[in-house]
C-alpha positions in Angstrom: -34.9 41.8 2.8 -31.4 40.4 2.0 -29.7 42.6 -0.8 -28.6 40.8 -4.2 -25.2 40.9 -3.1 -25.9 39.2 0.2 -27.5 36.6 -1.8 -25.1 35.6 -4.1 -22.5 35.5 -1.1 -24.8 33.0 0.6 -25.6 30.8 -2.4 -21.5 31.2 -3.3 -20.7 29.9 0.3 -23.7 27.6 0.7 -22.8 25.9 -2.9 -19.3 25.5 -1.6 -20.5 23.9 2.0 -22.1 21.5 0.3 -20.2 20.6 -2.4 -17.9 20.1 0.6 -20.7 17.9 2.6 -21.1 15.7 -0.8 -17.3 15.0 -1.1 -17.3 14.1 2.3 -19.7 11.7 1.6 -17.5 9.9 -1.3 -15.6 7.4 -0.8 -11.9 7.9 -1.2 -12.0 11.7 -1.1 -13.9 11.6 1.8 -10.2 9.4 3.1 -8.6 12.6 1.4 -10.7 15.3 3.0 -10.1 14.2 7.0 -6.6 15.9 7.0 -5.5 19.1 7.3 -4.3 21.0 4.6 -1.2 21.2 7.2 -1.2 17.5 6.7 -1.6 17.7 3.2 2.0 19.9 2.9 4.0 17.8 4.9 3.3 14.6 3.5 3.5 16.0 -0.2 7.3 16.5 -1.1 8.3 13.0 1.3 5.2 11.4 -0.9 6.6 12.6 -4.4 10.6 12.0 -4.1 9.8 8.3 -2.5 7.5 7.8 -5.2 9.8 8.9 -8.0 12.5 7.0 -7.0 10.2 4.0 -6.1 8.8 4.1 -9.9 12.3 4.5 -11.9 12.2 1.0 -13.0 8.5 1.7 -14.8 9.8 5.1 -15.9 13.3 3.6 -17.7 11.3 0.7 -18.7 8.7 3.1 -20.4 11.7 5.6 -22.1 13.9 2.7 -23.2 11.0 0.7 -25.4 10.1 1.5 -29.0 7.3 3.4 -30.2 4.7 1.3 -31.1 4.1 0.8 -34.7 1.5 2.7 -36.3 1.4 4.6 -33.5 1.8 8.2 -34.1 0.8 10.4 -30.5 3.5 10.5 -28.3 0.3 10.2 -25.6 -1.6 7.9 -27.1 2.3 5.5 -27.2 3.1 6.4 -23.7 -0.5 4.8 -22.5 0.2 1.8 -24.6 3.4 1.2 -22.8 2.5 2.5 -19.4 -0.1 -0.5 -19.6 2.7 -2.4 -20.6 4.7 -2.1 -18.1 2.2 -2.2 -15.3 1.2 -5.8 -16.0 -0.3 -8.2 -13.2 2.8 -9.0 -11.5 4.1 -5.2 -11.6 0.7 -4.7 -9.8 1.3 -7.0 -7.5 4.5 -6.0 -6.0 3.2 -2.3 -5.7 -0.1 -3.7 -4.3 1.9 -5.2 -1.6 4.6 -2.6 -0.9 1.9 0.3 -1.2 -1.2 -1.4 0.4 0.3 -3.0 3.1 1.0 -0.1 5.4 -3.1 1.0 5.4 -4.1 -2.2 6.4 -1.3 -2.2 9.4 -2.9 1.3 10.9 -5.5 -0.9 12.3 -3.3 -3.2 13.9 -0.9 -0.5 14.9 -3.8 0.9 17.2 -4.8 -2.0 18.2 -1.2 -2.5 19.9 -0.8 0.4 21.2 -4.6 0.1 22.8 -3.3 -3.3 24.3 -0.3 -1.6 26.0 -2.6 1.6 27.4 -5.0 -1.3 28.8 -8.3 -0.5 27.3 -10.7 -3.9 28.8 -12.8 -4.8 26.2 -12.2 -6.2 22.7 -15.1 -3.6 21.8 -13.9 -0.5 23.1 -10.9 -1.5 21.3 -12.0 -1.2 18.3 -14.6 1.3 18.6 -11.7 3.3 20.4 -9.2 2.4 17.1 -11.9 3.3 13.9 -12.7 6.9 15.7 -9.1 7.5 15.6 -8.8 7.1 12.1 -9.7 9.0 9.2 -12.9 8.9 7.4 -13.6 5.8 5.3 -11.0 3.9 6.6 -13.2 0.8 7.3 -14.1 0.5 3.5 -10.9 1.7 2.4 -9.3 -1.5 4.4 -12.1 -3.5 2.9 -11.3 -2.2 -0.7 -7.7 -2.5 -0.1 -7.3 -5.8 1.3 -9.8 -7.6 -1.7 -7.0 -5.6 -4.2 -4.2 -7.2 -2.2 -5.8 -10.8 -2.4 -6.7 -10.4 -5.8 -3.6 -9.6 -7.1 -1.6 -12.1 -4.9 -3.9 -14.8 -6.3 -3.0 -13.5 -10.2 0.8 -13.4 -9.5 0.8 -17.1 -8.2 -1.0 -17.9 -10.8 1.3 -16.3 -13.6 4.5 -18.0 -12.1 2.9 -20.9 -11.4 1.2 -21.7 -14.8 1.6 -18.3 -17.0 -0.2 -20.0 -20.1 -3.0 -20.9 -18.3 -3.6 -18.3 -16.2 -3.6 -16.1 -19.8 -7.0 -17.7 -20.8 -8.9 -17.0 -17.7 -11.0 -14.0 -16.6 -8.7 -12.8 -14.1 -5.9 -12.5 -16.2 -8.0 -9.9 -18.3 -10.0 -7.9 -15.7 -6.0 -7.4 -14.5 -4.1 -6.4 -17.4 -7.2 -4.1 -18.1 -7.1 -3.0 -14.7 -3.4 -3.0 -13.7 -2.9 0.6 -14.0 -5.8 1.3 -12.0 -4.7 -1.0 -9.3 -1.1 0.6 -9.3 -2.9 4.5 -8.9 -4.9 3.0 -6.0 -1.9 1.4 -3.9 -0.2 4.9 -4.5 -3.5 6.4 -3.0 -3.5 4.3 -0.3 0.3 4.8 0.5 -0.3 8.9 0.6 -2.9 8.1 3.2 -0.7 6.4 5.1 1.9 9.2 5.1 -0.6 12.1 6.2 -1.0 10.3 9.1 2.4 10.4 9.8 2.2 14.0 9.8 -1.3 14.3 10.8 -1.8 16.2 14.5 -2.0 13.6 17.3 -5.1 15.1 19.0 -6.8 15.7 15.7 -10.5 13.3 15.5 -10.8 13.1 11.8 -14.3 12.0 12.5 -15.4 14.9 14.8 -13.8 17.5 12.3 -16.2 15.8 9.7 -19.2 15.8 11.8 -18.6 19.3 12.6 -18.3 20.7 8.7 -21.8 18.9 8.2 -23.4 20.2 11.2 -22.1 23.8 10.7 -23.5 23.7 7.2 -27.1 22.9 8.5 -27.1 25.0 11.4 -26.3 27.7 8.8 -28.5 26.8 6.5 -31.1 26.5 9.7 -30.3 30.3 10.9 -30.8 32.1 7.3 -33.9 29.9 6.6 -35.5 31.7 10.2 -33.9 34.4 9.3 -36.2 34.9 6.8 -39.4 33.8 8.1 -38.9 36.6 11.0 -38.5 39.4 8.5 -41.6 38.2 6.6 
């Protein structure tokens, strides 16, 4: 019989394994997850000084307004204006500068697949995906409907701003716009962890093999059991 201390060590590192197999399974942190925590350290300070310098203007912009009236939480003001500030056409431009460079990956491989000679327009791209991280495909998806979406809202707002006010797009994005801005910066950190992301590392295989570990583990205490029995 296991001993109440062994117990609680395997629940402990079984509860961890598959909290880990769920996350893995979300999208977005699953995109997080496939890197290395090496990764993860590299791209981090090149992620957070181009980012700070990159959102000065929203920052100054934020700073130099007035409080709101009848506003009295310094939080509750800085939302107001960080809303503000990140508008549709704000979102826009940092939809295009931040996005962009996730949707190129794809292309990127597909490039450099050309110049290696790889036959098929298949085994191209079956070849490309497994080299990326996990949920790329509906990350690109996700990312390239944000990219439309906003492009459509910004020619719309130069083109005919009091018109476009009084349609639903114009409020799903000013309700939104914040949201939008968080997910191109997501996107963008993405991109830079695979700049610093080993180049014989299968994101997909390292997935596949935290999964399988956790069953086989799972699959060697449960016989475990039944043979002491």
């Amino acid at each position: 019989m296991l001993s109440p201390e062994q117990i609680a060590d395997w629940v402990r590192r079984t509860g961890l394994k598959f909290s880990t197999f769920v996350v893995r399974q979300t999208p977005l942190l699953n995109s997080l997850l496939s890197f290395r925590w090496s990764a993860h350290r590299q791209a981090l300070p090149k992620f957070l000084t181009l980012w700070v310098l990159v959102s000065l203007p929203v920052v100054f912009a934020i700073l130099l307004s007035r409080m709101p009236e009848g506003e009295t939480k310094l939080s509750n003001a800085l939302g107001v204006k960080l809303r503000e500030s990140i508008n549709v056409s704000e979102a826009f431009v940092y939809a295009a500068a931040f996005i962009s460079p996730i949707l190129y990956l794809i292309i990127q491989r597909y490039i450099t697949s050309r110049s290696l000679g790889h036959a098929s327009l298949a085994e191209q791209i079956k070849r490309n995906l497994a080299g990326l991280f996990r949920g790329y495909v509906f990350l690109w998806v996700l990312a390239l409907l944000v990219l439309i979406a906003t492009a459509v809202a910004f020619a719309a707002q130069k083109t005919d701003a009091a018109g476009f006010q009084r349609t639903f797009l114009s409020e799903i994005g000013e309700a939104f716009a914040p949201t939008l801005y968080f997910f191109a910066v997501f996107c963008w950190y993405l991109t830079i962890c695979v700049e610093f992301a080993d180049d014989d590392f299968d994101y997909s295989d390292a997935s596949r093999a935290s999964e399988e570990e956790l069953v086989e583990d799972f699959t060697v205490r449960i016989k475990h059991r039944k043979t002491e029995k």
